[in-house]
C-alpha positions as CSV (number, residue, x, y, z in Angstrom):
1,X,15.6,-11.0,-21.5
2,X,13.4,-11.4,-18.4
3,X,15.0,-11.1,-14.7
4,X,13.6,-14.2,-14.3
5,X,15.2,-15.5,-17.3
6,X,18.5,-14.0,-16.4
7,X,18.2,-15.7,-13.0
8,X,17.8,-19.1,-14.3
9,X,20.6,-18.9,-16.8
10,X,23.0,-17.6,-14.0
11,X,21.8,-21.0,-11.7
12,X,22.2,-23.2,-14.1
13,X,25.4,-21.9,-14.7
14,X,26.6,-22.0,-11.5
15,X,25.6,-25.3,-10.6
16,X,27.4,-26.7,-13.2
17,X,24.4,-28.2,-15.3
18,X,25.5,-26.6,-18.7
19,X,22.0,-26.5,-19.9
20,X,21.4,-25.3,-23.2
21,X,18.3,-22.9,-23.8
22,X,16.7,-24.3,-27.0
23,X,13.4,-21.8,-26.5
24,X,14.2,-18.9,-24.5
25,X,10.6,-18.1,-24.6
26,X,9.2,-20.8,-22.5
27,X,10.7,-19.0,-19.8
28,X,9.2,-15.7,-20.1
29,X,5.5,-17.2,-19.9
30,X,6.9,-19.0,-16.3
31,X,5.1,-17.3,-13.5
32,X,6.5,-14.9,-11.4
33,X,6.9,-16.0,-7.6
34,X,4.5,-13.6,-5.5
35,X,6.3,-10.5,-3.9
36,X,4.4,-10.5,-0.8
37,X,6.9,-10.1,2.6
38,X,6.7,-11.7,5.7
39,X,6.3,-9.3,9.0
40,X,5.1,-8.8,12.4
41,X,2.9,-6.3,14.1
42,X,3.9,-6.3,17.8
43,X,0.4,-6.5,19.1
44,X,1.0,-9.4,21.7
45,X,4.2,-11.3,20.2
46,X,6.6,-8.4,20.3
47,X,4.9,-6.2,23.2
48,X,7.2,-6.6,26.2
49,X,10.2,-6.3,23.4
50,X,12.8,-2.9,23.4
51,X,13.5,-2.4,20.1
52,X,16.6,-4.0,20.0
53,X,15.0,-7.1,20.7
54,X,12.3,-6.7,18.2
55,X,14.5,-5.6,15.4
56,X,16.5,-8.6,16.4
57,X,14.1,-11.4,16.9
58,X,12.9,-10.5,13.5
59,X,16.2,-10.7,11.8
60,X,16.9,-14.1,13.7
61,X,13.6,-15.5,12.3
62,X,13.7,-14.1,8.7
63,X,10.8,-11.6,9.3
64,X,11.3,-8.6,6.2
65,X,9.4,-6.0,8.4
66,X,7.5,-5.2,11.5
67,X,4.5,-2.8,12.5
68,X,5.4,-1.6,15.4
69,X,2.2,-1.0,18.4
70,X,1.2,2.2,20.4
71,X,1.7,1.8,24.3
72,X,3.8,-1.0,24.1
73,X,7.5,-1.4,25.5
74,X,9.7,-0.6,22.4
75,X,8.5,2.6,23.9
76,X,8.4,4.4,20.3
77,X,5.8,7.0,20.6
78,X,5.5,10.9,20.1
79,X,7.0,11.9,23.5
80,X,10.5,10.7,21.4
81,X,13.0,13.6,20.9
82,X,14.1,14.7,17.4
83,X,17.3,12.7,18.4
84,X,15.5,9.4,19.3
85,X,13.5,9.6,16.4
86,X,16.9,9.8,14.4
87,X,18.2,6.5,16.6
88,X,15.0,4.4,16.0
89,X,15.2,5.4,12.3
90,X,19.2,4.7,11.8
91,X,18.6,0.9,14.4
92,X,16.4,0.1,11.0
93,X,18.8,1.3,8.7
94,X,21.4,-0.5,10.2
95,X,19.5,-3.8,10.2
96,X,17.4,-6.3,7.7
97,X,14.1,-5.5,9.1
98,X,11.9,-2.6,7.2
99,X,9.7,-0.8,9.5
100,X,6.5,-0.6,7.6
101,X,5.0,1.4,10.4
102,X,3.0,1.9,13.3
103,X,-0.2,1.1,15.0
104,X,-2.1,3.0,16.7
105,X,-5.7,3.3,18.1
106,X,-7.2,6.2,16.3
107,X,-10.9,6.6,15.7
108,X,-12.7,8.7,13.8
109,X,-16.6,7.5,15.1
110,X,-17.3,9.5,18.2
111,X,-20.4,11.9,17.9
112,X,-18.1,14.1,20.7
113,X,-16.7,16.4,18.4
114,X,-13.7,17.1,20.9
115,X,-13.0,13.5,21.0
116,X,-12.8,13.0,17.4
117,X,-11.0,16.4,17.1
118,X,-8.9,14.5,19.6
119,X,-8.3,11.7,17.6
120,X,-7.5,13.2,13.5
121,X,-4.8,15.8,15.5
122,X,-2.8,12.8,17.6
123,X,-3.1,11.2,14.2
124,X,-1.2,13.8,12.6
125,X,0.9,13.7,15.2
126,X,1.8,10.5,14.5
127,X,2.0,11.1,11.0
128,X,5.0,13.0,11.6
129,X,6.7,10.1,14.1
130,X,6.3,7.7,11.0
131,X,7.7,10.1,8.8
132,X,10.9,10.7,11.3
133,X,11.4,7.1,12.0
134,X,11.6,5.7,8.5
135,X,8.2,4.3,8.2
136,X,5.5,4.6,5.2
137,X,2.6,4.7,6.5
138,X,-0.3,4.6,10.2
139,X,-2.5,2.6,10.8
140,X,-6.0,3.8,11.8
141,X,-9.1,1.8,12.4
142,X,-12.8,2.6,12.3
143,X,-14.1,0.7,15.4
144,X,-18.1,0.9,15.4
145,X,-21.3,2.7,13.8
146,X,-23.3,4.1,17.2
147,X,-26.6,2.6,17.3
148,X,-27.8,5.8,18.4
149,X,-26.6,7.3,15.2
150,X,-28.0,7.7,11.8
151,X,-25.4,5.1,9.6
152,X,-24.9,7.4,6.7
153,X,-23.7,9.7,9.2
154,X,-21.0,8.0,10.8
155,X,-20.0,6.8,7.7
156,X,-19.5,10.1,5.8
157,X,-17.9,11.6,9.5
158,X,-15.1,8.7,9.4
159,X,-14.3,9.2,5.7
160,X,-14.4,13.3,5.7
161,X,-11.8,12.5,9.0
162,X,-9.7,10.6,6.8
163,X,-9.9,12.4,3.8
164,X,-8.7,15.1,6.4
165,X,-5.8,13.0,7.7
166,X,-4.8,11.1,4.2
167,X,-4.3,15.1,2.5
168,X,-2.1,15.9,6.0
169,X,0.0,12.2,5.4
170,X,0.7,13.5,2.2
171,X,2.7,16.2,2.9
172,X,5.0,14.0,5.0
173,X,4.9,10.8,2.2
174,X,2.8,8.6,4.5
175,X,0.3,6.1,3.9
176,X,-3.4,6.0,6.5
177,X,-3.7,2.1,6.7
178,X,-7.4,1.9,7.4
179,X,-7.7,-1.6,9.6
180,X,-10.9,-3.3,8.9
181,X,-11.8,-3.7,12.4
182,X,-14.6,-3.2,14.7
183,X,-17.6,-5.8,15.9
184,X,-19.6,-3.9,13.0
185,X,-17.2,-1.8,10.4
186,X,-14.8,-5.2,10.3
187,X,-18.1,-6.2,7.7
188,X,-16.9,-5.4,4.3
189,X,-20.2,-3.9,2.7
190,X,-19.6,-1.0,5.6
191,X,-16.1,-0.4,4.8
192,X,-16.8,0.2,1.0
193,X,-19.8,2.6,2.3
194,X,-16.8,4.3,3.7
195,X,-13.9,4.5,1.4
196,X,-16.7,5.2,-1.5
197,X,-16.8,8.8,0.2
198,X,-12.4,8.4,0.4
199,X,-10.9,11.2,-2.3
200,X,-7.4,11.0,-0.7
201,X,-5.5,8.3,-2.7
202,X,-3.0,7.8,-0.1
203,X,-6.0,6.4,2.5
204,X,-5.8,2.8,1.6
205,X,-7.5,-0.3,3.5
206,X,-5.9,-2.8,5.3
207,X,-7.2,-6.1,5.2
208,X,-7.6,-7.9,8.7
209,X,-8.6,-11.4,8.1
210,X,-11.9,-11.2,10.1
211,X,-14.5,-14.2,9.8
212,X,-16.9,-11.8,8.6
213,X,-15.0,-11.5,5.3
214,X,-16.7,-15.0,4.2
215,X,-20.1,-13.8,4.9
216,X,-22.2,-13.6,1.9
217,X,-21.5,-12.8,-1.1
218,X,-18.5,-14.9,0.2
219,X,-14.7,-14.6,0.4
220,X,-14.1,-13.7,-3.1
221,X,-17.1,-11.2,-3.7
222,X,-15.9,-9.2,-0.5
223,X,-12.9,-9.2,-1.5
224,X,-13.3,-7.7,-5.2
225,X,-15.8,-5.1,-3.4
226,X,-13.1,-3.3,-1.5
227,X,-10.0,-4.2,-4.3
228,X,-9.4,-0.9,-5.5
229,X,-8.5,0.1,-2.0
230,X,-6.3,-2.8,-0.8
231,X,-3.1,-1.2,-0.1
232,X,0.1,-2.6,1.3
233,X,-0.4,-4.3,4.5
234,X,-2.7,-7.3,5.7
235,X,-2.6,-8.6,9.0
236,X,-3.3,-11.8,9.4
237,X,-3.2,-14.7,12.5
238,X,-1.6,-17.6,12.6
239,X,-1.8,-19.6,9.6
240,X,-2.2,-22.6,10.7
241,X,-5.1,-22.8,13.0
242,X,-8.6,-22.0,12.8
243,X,-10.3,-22.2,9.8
244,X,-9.8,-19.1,8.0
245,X,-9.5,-19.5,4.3
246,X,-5.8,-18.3,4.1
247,X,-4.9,-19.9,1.0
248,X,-7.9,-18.5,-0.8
249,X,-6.9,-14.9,0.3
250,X,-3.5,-15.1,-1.1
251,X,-4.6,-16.5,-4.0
252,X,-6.5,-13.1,-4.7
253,X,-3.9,-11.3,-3.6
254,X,-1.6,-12.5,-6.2
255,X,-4.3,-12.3,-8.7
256,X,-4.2,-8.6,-8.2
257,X,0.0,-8.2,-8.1
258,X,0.1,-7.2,-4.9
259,X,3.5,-6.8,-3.7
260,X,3.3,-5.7,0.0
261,X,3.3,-6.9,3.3
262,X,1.4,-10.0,5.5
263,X,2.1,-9.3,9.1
264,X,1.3,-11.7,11.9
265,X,-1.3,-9.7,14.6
266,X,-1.8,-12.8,16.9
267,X,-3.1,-12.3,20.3
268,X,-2.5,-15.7,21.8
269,X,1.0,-15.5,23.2
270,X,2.9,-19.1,23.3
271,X,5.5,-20.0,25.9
272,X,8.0,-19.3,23.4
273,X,7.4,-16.7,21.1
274,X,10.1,-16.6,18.9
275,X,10.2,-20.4,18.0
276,X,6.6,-20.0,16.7
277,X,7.4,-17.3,14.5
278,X,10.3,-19.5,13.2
279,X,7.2,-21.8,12.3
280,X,4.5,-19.2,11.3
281,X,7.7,-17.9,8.7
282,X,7.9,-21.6,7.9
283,X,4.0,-21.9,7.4
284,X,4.0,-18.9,5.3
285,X,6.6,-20.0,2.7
286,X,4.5,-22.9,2.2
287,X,1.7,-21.2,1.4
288,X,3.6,-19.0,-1.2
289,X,5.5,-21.8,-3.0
290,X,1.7,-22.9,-3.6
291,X,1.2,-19.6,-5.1
């Protein structure tokens, strides 16, 4: 017998309606409600927040997770003690809200071989904060292809870096969340040029919900070019303006079982910024019962 089965049975019991399953199997081919959780990266709406307050506001508004941002005033960075790692970790624990991770800045373009040396180290340093915290995974982010530059180049220097970073995560059971981002890596054709040269399996892309993703061969053909790589966050904006094909996305989405997280990365703050996530949750849950 199915969960979802089980689950019926149980309601129906419960309410009083003393059904009577004549086919049990009609039941089994009902399809499952997506898995996808509702969060918040702390980009703008959370960035003035302690922790308290984010962990909070997202348990008042029915958020599942949050990704919490570098340099913000939750303050929870690699200058933290082994102590205050412990604290931040055991304020999740203690609450309803997961913290999927963390977001930080790191590049991996720079023809400066000390800056990008720079950047992989502070993103194994970080590596370990997720680990200490409670967190699964970093956010990364290619940000350009220098003009000045051979492409191929670039390209095979960002995924060498995080083929470097991804085999360091491991060690610590941590995912590198590679943010399509950038005015010209956010193009999905470039980020499959990267992650084609990817070997680490824990280096996974996170889909951003640029306007570029529609550009030809559309939605749907970007989309199934960069699949196999999706792995358990997607930011998105909000989801009821602009005219970004939301609907369409998580329709793919659930074609493919995926079972992680959309989190909210809106720059335009509102006057009140926890009454439109009450109504960006609200948004959201229609979109899934569509699903």
């Amino acid at each position: 017998m199915t969960s979802r089965r089980r689950d019926f049975i149980k309601l129906a019991s419960a309410a009083g309606l003393g059904l009577t399953v004549a086919n049990p199997d009609l039941f089994s081919a009902m399809p499952a409600r997506s898995k996808m959780k509702f969060g918040l990266v702390t980009y703008q709406w959370g960035k003035d927040w302690d922790l308290p307050t984010v962990i909070k506001n997202c348990e008042d508004t029915g958020y599942e997770g949050v990704e919490l941002r570098t340099e913000h005033a939750h303050g929870v960075e690699t200058t933290l003690s082994s102590s205050e790692r412990k604290r931040v970790k055991k304020l999740f624990a203690r609450s309803s809200v997961t913290c999927v991770g963390y977001g930080s800045n790191f590049e991996y373009h720079s023809p400066d071989q000390t800056k990008l040396r720079w950047n992989i180290e502070q993103t194994k340093e970080y590596v370990k904060l997720c680990h200490d915290i409670g967190a699964t995974g970093l956010k990364v982010k290619p940000n350009t292809l220098p003009t000045d530059i051979p492409r191929e180049k670039t390209i095979s220097q960002i995924a060498a870096s995080l083929n470097e970073v991804g085999k360091f995560a491991k060690n610590y059971n941590q995912l590198i969340r590679v943010e399509a981002h950038g005015r010209i890596t956010s193009e999905l054709p470039n980020m499959k040029a990267i992650f084609d040269q990817v070997t680490e399996p824990n280096v996974k892309i996170c889909w951003n919900c640029n306007p570029v993703d529609t550009n030809p061969p559309g939605l749907k053909g970007n989309f199934e070019s960069v699949q196999q790589w999706i792995g358990d966050t997607v930011h998105v904006h909000t989801l009821n303006s602009g005219d970004y094909p939301y609907q369409e996305v998580f329709g793919l989405l659930v074609g493919m079982d995926y079972n992680g997280w959309i989190l909210l990365e809106e720059g335009a703050v509102p006057s009140d910024i926890v009454t439109s996530m009450k109504e960006q949750q609200t948004v959201f849950n229609e979109f899934m019962s569509r699903m």
